[in-house]
N, CA, C and O atoms as a MOPAC input file, in Angstrom:
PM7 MOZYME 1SCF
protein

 N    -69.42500 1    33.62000 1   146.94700 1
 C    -69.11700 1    32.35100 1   147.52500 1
 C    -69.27800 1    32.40600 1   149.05100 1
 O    -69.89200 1    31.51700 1   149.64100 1
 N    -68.66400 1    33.56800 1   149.76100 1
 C    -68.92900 1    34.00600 1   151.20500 1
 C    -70.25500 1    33.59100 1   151.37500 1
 O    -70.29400 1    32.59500 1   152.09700 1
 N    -71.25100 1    33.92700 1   151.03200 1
 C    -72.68800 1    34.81900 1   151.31800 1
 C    -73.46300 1    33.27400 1   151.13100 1
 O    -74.36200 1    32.94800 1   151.90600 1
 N    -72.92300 1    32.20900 1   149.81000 1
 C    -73.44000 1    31.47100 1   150.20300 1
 C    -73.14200 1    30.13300 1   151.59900 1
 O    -73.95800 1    29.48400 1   152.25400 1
 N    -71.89600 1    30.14500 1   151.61400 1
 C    -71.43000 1    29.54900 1   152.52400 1
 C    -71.85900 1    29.66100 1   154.00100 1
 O    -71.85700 1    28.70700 1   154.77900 1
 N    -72.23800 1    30.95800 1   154.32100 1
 C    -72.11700 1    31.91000 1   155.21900 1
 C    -73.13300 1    32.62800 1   155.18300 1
 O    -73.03500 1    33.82500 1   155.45200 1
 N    -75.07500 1    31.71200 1   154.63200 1
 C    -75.95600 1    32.81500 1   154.31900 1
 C    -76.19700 1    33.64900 1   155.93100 1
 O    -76.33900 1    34.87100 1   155.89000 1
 N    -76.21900 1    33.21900 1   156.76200 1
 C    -77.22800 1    34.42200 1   158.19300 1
 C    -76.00500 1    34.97400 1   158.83100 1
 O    -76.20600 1    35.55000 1   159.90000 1
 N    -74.34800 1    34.90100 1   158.25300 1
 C    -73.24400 1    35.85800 1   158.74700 1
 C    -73.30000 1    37.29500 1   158.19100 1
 O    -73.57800 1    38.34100 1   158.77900 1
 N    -72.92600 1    37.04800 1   156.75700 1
 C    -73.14700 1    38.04300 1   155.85500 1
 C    -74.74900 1    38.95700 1   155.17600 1
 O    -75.59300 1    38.51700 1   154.39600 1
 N    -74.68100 1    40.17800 1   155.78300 1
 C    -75.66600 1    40.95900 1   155.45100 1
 C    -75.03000 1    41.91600 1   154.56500 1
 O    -73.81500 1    41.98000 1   154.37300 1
 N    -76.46100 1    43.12000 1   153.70600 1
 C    -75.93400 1    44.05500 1   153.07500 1
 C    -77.42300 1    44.87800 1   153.76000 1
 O    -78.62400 1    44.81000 1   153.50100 1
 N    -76.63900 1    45.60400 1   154.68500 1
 C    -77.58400 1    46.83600 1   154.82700 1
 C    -77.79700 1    48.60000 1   153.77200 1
 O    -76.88900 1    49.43100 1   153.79900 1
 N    -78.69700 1    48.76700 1   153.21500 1
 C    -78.88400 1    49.91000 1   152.90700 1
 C    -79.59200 1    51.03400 1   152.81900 1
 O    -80.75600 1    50.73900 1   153.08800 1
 N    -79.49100 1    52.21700 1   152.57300 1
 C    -80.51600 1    53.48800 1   152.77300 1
 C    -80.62800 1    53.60400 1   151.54600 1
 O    -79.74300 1    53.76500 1   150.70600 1
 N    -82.29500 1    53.48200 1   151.36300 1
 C    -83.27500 1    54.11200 1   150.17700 1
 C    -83.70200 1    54.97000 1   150.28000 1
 O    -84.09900 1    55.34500 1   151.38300 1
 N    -83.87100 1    55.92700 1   148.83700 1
 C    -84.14700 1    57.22600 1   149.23500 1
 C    -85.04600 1    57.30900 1   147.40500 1
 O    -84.41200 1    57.23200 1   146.35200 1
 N    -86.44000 1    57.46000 1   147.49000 1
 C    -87.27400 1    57.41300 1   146.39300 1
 C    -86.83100 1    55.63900 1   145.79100 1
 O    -86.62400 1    55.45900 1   144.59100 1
 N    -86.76000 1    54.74300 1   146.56800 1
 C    -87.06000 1    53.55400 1   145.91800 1
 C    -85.58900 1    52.75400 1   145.22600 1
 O    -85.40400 1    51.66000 1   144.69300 1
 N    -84.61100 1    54.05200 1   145.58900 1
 C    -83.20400 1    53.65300 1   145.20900 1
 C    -81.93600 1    53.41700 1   146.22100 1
 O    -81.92300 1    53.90300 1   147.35200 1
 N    -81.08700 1    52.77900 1   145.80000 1
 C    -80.07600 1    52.53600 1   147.04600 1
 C    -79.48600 1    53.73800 1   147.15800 1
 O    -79.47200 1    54.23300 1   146.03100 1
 N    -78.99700 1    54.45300 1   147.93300 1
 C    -78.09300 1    55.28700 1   148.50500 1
 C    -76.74200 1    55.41100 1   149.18900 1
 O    -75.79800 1    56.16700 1   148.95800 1
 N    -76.94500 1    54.28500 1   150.26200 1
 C    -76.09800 1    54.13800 1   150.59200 1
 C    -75.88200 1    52.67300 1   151.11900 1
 O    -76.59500 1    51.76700 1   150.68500 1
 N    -74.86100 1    52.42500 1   152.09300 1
 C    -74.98000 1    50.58500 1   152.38900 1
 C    -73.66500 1    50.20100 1   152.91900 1
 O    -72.70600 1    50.97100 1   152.95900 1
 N    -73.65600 1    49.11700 1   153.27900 1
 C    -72.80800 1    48.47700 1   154.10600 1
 C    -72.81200 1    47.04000 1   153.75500 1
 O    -73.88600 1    46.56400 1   153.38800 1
 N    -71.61700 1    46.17200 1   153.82200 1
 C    -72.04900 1    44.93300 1   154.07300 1
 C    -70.88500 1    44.89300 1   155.38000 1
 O    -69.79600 1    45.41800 1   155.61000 1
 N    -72.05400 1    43.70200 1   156.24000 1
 C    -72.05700 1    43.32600 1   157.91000 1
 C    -71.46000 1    41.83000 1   157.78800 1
 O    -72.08800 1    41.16200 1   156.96600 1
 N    -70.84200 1    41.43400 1   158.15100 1
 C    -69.82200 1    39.88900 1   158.94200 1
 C    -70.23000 1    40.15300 1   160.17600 1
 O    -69.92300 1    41.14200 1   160.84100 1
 N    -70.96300 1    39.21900 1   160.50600 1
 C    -71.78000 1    38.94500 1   161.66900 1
 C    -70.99200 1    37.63500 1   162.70600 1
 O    -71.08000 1    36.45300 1   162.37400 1
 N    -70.35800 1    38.01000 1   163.77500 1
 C    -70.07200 1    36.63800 1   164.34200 1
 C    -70.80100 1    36.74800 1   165.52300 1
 O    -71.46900 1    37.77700 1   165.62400 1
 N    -70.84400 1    35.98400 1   166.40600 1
 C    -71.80700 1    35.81900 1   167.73300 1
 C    -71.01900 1    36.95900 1   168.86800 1
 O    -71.43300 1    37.08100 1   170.02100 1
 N    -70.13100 1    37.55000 1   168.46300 1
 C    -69.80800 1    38.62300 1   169.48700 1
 C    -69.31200 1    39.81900 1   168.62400 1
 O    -68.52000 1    40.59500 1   169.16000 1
 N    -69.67500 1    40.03100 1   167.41700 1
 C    -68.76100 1    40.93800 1   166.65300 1
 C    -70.25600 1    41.52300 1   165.08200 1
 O    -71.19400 1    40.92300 1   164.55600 1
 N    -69.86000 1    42.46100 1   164.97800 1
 C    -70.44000 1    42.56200 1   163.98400 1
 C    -69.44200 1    43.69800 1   163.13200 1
 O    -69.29000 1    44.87700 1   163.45100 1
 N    -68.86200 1    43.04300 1   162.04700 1
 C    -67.75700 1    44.05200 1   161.08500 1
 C    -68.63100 1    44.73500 1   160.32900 1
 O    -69.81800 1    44.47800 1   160.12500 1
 N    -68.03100 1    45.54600 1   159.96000 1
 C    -68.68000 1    46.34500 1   158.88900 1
 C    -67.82200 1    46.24600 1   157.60200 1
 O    -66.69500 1    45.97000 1   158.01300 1
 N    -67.79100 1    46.33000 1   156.31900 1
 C    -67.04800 1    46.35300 1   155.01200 1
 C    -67.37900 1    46.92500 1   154.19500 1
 O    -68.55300 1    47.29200 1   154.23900 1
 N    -66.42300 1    47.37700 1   152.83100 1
 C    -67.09100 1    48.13800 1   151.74600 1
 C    -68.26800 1    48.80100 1   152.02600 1
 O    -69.33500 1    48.38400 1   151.57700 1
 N    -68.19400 1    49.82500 1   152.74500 1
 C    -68.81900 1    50.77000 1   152.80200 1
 C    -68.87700 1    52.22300 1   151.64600 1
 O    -67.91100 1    52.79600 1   151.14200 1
 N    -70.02300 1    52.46200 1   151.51200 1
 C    -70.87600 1    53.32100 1   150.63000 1
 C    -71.36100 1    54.15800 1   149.91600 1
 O    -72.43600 1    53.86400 1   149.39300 1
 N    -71.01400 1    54.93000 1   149.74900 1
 C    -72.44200 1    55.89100 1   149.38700 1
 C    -72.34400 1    57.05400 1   148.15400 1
 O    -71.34000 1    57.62100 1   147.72200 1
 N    -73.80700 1    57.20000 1   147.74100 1
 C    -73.16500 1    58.24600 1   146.41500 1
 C    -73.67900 1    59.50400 1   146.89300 1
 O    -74.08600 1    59.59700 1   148.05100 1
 N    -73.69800 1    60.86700 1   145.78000 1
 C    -74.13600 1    62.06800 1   146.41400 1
 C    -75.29700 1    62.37000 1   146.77300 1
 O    -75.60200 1    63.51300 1   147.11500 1
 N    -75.75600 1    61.81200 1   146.75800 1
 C    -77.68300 1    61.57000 1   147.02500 1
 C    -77.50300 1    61.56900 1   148.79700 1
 O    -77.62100 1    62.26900 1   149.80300 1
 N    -77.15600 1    60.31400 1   148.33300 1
 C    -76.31500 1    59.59300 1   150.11300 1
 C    -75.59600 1    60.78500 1   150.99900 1
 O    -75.81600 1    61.06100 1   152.17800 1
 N    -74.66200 1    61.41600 1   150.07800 1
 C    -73.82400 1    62.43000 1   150.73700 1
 C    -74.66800 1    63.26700 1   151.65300 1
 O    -74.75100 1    63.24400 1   152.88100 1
 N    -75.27600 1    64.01500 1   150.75700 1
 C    -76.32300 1    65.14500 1   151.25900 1
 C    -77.63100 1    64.80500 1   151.95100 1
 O    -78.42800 1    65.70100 1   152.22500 1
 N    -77.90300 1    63.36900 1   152.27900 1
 C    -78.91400 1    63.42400 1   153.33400 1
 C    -78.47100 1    62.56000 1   154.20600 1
 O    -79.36700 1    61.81600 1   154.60400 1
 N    -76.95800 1    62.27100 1   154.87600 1
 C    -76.07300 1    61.75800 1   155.53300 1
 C    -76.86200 1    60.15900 1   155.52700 1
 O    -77.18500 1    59.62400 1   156.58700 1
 N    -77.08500 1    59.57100 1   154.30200 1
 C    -77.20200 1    58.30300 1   154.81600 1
 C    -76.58400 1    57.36600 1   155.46000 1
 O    -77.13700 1    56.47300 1   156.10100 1
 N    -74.81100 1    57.60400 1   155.25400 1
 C    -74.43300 1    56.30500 1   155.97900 1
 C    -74.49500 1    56.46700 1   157.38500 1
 O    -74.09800 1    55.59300 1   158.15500 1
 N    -75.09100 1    57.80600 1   157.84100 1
 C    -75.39700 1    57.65700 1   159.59400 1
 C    -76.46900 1    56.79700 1   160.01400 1
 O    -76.53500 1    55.85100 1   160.80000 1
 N    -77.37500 1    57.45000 1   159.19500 1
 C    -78.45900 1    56.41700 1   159.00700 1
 C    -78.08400 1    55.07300 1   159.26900 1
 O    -78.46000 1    54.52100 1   160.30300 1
 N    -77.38100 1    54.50000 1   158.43200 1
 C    -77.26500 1    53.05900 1   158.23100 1
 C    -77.06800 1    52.75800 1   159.49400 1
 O    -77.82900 1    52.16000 1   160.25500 1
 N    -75.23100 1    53.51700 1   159.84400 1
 C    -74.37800 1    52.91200 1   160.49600 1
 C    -75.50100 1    52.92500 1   162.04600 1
 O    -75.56300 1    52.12000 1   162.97500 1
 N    -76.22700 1    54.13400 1   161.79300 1
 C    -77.02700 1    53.96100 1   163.59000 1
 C    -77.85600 1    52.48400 1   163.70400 1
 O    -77.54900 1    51.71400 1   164.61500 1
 N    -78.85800 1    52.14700 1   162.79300 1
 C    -79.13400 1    51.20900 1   162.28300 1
 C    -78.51700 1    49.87100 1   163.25300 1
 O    -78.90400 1    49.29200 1   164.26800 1
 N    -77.31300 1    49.74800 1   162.30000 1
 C    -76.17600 1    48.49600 1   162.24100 1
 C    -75.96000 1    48.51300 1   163.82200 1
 O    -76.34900 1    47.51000 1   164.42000 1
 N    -75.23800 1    49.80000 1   164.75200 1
 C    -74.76500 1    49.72100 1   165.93800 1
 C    -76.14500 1    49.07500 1   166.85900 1
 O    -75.99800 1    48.01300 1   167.46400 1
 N    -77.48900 1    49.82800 1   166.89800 1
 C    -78.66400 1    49.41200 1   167.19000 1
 C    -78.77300 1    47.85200 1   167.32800 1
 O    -78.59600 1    47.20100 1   168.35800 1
 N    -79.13300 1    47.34300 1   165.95500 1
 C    -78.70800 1    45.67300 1   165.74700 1
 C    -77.91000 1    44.79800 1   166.40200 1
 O    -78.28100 1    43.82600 1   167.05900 1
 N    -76.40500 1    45.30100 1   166.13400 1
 C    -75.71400 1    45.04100 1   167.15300 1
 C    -75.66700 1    44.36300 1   168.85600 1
 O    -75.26800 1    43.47500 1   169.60900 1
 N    -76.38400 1    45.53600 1   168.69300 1
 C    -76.35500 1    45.72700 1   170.75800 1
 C    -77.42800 1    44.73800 1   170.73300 1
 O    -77.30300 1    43.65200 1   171.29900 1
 N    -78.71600 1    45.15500 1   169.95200 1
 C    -79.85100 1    44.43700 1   170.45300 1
 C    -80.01000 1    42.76700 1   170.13100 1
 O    -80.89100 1    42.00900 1   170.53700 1
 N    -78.75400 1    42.44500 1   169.18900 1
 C    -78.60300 1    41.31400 1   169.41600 1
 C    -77.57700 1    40.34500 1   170.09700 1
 O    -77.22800 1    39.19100 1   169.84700 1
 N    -77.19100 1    41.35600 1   171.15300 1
 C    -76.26200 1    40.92200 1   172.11000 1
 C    -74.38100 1    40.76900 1   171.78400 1
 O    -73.43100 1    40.30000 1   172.41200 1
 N    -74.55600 1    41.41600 1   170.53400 1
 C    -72.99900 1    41.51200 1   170.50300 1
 C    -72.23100 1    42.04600 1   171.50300 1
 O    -73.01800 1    42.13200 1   172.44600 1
 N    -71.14800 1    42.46400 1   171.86900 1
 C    -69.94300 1    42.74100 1   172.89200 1
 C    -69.77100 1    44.03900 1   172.00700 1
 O    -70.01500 1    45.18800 1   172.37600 1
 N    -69.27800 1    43.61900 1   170.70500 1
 C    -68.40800 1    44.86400 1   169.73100 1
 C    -69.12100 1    44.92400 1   168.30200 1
 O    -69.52700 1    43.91000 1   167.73400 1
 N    -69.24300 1    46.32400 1   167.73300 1
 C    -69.42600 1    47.02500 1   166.53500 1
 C    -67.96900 1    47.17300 1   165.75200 1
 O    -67.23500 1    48.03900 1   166.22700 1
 N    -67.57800 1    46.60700 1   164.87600 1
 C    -66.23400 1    46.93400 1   164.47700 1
 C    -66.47300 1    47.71200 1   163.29200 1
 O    -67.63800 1    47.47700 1   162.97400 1
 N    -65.99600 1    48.46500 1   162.53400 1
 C    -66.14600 1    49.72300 1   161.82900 1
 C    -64.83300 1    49.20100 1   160.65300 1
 O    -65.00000 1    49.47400 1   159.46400 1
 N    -63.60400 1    48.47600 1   161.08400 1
 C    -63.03300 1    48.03700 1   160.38900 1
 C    -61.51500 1    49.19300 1   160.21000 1
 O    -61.05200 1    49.83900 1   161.15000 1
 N    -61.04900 1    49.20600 1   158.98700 1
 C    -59.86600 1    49.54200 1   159.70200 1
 C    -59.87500 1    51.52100 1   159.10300 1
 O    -60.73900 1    51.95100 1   158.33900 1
 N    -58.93400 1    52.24100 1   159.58000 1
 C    -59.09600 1    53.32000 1   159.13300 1
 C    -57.44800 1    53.98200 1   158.62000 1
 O    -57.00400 1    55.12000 1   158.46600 1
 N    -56.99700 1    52.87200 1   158.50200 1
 C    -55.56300 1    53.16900 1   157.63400 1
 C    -55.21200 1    52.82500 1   156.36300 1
 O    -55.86400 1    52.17200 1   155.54700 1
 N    -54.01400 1    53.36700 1   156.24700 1
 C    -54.08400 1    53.38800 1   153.95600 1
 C    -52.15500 1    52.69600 1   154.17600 1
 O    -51.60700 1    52.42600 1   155.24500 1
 N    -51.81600 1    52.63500 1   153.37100 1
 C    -50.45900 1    52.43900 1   152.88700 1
 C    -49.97300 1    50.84600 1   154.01000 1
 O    -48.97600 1    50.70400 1   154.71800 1
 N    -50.91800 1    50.05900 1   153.81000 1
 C    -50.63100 1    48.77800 1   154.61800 1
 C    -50.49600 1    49.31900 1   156.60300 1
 O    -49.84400 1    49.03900 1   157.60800 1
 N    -51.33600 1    50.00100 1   156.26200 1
 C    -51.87500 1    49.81900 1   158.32800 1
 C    -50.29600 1    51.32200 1   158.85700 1
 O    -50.06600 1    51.65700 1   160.01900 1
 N    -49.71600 1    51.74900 1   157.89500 1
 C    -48.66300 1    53.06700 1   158.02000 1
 C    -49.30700 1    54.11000 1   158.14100 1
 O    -48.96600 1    54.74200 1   159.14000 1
 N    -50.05600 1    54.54500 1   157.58400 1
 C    -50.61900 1    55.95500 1   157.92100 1
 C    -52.33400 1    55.87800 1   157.99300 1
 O    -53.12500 1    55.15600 1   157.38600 1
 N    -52.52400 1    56.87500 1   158.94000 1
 C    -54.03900 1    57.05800 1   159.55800 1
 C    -55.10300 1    57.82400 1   158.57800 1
 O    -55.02100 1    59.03500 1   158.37300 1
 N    -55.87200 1    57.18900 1   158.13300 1
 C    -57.18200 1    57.66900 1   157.11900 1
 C    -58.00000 1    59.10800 1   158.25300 1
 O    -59.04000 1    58.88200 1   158.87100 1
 N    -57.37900 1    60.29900 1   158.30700 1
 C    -57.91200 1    60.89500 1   159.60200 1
 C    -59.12100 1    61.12200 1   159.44700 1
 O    -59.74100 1    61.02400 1   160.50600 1
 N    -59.95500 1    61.48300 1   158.25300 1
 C    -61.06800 1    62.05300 1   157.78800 1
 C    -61.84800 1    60.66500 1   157.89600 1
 O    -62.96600 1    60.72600 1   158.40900 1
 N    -61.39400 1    59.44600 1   157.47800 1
 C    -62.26900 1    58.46700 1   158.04600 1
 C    -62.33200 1    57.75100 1   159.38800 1
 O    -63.24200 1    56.98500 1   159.70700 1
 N    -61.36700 1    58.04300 1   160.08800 1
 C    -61.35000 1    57.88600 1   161.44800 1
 C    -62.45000 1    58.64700 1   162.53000 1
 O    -63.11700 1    58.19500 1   163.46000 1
 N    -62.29500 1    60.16800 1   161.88900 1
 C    -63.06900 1    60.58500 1   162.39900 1
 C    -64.57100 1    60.87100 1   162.51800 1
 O    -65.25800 1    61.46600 1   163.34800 1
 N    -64.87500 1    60.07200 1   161.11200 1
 C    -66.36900 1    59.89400 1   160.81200 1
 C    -67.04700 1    58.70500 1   162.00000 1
 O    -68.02500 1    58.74900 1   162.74600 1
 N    -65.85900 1    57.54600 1   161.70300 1
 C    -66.17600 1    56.49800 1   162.25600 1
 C    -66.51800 1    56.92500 1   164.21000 1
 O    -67.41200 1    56.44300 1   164.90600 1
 N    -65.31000 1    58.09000 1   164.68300 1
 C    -65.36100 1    58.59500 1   165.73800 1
 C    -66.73700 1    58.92800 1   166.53400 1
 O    -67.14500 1    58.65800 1   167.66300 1
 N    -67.25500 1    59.62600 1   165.44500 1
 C    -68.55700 1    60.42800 1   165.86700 1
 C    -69.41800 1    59.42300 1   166.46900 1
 O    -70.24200 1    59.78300 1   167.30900 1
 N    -69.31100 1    58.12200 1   166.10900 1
 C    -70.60500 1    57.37300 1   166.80000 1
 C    -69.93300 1    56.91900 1   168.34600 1
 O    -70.62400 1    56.18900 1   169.05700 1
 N    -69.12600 1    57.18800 1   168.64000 1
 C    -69.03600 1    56.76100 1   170.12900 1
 C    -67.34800 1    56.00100 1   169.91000 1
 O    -66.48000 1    56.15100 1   170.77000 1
 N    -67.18600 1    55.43900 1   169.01200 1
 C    -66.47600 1    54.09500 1   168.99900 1
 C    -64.73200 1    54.86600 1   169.09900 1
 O    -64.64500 1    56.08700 1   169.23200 1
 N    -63.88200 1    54.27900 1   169.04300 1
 C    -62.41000 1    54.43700 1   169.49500 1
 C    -61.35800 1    53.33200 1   168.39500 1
 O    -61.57400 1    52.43800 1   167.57700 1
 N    -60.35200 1    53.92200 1   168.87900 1
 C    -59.41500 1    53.08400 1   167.56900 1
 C    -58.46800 1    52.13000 1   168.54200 1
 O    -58.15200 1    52.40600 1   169.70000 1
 N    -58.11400 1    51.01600 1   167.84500 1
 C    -57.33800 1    49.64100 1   168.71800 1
 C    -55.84700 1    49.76500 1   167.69800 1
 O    -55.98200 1    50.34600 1   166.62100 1
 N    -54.85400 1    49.36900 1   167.96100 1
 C    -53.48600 1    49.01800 1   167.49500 1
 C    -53.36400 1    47.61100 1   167.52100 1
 O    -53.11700 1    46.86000 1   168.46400 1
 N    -53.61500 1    47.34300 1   166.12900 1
 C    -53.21500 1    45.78700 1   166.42300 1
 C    -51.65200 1    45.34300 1   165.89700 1
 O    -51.15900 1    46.00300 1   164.98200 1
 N    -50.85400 1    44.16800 1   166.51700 1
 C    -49.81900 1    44.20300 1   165.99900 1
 C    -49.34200 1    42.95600 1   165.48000 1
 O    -49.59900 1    41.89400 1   166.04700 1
 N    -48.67300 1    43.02800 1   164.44800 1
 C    -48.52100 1    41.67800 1   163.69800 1
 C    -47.49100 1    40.96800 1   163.56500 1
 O    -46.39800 1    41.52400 1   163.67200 1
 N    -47.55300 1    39.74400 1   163.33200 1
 C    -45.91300 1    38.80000 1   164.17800 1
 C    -45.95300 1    38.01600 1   162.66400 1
 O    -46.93500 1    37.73600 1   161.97600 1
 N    -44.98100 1    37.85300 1   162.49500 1
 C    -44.77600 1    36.68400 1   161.21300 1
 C    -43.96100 1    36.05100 1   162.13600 1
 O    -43.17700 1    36.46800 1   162.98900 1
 N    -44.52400 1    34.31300 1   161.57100 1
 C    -43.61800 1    32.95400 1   162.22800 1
 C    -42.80200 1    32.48600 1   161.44900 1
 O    -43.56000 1    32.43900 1   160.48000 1
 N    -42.13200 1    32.20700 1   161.17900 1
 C    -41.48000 1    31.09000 1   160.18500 1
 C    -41.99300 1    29.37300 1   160.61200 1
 O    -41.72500 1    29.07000 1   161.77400 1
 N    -42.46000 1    28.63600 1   160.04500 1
 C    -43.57300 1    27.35500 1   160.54700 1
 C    -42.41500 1    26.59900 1   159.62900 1
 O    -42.00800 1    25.62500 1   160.26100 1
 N    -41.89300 1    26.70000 1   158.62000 1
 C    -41.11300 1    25.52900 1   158.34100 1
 C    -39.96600 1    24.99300 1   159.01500 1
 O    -39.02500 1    25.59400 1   159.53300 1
 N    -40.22500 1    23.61300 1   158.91100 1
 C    -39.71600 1    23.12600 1   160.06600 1
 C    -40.38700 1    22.14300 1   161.68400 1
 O    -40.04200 1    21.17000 1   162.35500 1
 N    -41.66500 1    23.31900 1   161.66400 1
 C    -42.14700 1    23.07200 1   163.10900 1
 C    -42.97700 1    21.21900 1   162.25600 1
 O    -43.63400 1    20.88100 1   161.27100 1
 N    -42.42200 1    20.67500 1   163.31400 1
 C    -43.00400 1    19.20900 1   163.68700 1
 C    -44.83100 1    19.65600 1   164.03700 1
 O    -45.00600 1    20.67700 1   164.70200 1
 N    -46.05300 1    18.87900 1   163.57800 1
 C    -46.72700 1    18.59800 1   163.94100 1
 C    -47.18200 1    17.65500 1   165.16000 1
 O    -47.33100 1    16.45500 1   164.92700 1
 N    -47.39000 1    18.11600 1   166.35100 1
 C    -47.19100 1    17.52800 1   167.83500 1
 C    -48.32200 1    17.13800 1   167.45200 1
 O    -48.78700 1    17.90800 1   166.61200 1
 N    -49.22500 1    15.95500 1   167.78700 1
 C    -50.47600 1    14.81600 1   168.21600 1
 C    -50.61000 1    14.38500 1   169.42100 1
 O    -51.50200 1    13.58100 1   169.69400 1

């Protein structure tokens, strides 16, 4: 439903290897951002490091189409509590760094709609 709504946001990049997928990504594309999601790969993939491949690829794209930021997405497990270190640090290797984001719940019932 995304993909059609949203055909030139949403991409699926991937590495072929003899005519088959390997590995892959799908990209959320906004005019300053490019996410990365469900990311990839099987042992084929493993052993000829495709998702570097990709991900060099994707960062490349990125830049050259004037984004600001490459987002890689998140690298924590147990609701944003503990740090995925082994995937943090994959994500590490290409240059990129980790952000803390922090989250507020409102309570809105109640609030008047101002016009």
């Amino acid at each position: 439903m995304l993909a059609e709504r949203f055909p030139s946001n949403i991409s699926c990049v991937v590495a072929l290897l003899a005519d088959s997928v390997v590995a892959g990504v799908l990209i959320f594309a906004t005019p300053t951002v490019d996410h990365a999601q469900y990311i990839a790969s099987n042992e084929a993939g493993y052993e000829i490091s495709a998702l570097d491949a990709v991900f060099e690829h994707c960062i490349a794209t990125a830049g050259g189409d004037g984004k600001r930021w490459f987002d890689f997405g998140i690298s924590t497990e147990n609701s944003g509590l503990a740090l995925n270190e082994g995937l943090y640090r994959f994500k590490s290797e290409f240059g990129g760094g980790g952000a803390v984001h922090e989250f507020f719940e409102i309570d809105l019932q109640g609030v008047q709609n101002v016009t």
